[in-house]
N, C-alpha and C positions, 0 to 999 in steps of 0.2 A: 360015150363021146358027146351027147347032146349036154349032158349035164358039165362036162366040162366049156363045151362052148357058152354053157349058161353059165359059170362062174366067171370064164375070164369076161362076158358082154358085162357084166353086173360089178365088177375091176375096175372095167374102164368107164363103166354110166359114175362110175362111185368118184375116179378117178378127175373127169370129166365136169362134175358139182363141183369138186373141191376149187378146180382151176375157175370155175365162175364166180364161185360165192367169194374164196380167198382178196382177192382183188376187189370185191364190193365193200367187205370187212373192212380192209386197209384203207379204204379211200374216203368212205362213206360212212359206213357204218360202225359196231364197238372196238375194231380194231387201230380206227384211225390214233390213238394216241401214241402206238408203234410204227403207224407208217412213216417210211424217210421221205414219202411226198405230202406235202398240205398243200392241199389243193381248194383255192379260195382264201388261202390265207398269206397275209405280208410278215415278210421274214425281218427282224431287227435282232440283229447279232451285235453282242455288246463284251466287253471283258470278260464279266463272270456268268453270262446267261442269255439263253437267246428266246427271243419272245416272239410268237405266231399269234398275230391278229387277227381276225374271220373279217371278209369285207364287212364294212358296217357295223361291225361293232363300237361300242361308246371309246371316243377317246381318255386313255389312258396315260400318265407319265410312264410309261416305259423303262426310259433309263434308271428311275429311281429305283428299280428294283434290284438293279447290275449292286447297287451298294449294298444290298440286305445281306449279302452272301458273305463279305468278311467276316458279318457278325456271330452267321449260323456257325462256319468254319472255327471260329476260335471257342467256341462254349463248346464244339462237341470233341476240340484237338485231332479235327479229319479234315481231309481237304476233298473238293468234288473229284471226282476220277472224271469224269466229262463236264460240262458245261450241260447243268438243268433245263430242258426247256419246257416252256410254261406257252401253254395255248389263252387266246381268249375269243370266247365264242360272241357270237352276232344275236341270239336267242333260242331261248329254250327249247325250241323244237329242235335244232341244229345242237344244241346241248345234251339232249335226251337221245338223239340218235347215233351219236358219233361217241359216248361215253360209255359207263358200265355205273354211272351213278346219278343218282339226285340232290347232291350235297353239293352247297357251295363249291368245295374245292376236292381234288381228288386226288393223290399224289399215285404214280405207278411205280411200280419196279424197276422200270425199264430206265428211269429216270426225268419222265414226262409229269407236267403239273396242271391238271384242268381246273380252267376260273371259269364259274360261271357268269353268264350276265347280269343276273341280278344280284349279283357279289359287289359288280363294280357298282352298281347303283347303290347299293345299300353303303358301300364306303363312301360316296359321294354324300349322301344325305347327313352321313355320321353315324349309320347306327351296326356297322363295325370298321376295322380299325384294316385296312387291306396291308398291313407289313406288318403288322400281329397275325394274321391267317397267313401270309405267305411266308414267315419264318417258319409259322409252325409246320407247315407240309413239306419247306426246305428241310426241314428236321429229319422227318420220313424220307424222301427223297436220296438228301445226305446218308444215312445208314441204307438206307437200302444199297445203294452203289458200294458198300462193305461186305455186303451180305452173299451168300451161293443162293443159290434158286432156293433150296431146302429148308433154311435156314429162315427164310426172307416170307414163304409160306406158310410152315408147320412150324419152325420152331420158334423165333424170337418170341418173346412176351406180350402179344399184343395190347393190355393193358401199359405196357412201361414203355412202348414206343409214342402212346399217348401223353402219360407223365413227362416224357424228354421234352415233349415238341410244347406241351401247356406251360411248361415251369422254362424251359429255354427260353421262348418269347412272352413270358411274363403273361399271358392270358389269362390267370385269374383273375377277378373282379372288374374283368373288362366286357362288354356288350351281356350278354344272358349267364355267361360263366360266373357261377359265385367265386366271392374272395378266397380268400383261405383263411379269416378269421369265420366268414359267414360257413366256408367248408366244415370246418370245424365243429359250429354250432350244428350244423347237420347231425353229423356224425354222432356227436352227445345226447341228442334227441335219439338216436335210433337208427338212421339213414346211413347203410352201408353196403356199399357194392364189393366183395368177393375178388378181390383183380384174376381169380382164375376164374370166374363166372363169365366175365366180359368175354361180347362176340361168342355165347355160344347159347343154348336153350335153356340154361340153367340161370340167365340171367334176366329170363321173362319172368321166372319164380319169385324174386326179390324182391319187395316191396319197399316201396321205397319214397317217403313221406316229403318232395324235392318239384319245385316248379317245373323244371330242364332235370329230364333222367341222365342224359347223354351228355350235358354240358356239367352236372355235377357230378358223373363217374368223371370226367376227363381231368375236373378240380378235384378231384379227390385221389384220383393219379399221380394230382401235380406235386400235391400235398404229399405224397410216399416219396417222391422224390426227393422233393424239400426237407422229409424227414432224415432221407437217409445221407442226403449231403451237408447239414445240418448234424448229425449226431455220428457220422463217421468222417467225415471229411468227401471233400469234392475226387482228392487223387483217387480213394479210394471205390466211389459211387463210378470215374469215369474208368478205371479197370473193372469193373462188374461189366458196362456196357460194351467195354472192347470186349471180354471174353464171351461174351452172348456173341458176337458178328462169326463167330466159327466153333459154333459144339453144339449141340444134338442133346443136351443133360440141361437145363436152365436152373433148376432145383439147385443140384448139384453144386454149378458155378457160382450160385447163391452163397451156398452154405460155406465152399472154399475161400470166396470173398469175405463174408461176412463172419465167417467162422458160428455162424447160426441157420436154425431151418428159415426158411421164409416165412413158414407158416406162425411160428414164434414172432418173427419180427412182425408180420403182420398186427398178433396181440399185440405184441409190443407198445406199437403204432398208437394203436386204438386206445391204450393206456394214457399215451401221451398226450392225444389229443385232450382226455376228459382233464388233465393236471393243466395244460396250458392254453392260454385265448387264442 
């Protein structure tokens, strides 16, 4: 009898956190980019996208962003199922607590897009390009609103969701990203990142002889992209990306597409880079 009253008190103490913290999470804390309240933040609801301000934050063109979204929509032949919304924070400390990242920009699943502040500062000075970064995390965004929950964590490619959104918004050889002639020259010298390595421990292992590890796996993405749209055709590259939005096999849908392993075409790849500039 005691031992029962000690599970269900222990039920409800448990029961009881959840209803406190839940509600801090959402409003406050990592959860806020799913809550349907922003609180301290101005709402601008536009055609294609709606944008959340944090008081005080640096002003922004706002509207100019409502236009990015035709663009994303017709290079990937999807259209949004919601309206993206895109936060922008007031500072870092307000950015580090209410996120689950430290990167300029953060795209969710859910459909939400976190700017950080020093993002917009750095567009302002010039030294990156804020509708080259917010295409590319429309990119993510965009598919992810295709995607089941499963799909969207375990299965799609996370190297090739990188290549879409670098080579969709033209990212190479823009701010610290190499070109893709300089990608290239990488790659000839030595420099080669694994796209099954990417995001996982097997990709600390790599060595890798590249100013930006990070910025030159995402150009070397772009460049498989480039490859495979380039030497099979675009129709072909964008049914590869729709039948990844629903299967649990990516290998697989590879090879169906491609009527090749991936593993091959990877060689492949690597072939072609050393024949061409």
């Amino acid at each position: 009898m005691k031992n029962n009253i000690k599970t269900k008190l222990s039920i409800i103490g448990l029961l009881l956190a959840i209803l406190i913290i839940l509600p801090y999470e959402f409003l406050w804390g990592k959860l806020f980019p799913y809550s349907p309240v922003k609180l301290g933040f101005t709402k601008y609801e536009f055609s294609n996208v709606v944008i959340y301000a944090q008081k005080g934050s640096e002003n922004y063109n706002y509207k100019s962003i409502d236009s990015l979204i035709p663009a994303v929509e017709k290079f990937h032949k999807l259209h949004f199922i919601q309206k993206p919304e895109i936060l922008f924070f007031r500072d870092a400390n307000s950015y580090y607590q209410r996120t689950i990242t430290k990167a300029r920009f953060c795209s969710y699943p859910n459909g939400t897009l976190v700017v950080s502040p020093w993002a917009v500062r750095e567009s302002f000075n010039g030294k990156i390009s804020m509708d080259i970064y917010l295409r590319h995390e429309l990119s993510h965004t965009l598919l992810y609103q295709h995607m089941g929950f499963i799909t969207t964590y375990f299965i799609y490619p996370r190297w090739l969701l990188e290549g879409i959104a670098v080579y969709s918004s033209n990212q190479m050889g823009t701010s610290w990203y190499p070109s893709k002639k300089d990608t290239y020259e990488y790659i000839r010298q030595g420099s080669f990142l694994p796209p099954a390595y990417f995001n996982t421990k097997k990709e600390d292992d790599v060595k890798l002889n590249v100013k930006y590890k990070t910025a030159f796996a995402y150009s070397e993405f772009g460049c498989i992209v480039d490859y495979l749209i380039t030497n099979y055709g675009k129709e072909i590259f964008m049914e590869y990306m729709m039948r990844l939005l629903d299967c649990y096999h990516p290998e697989k849908v590879f090879k169906d597409v491609y009527r090749i392993d991936f593993s091959t075409c990877i060689n492949n790849f690597k072939k072609y880079v050393k024949e061409h500039n």
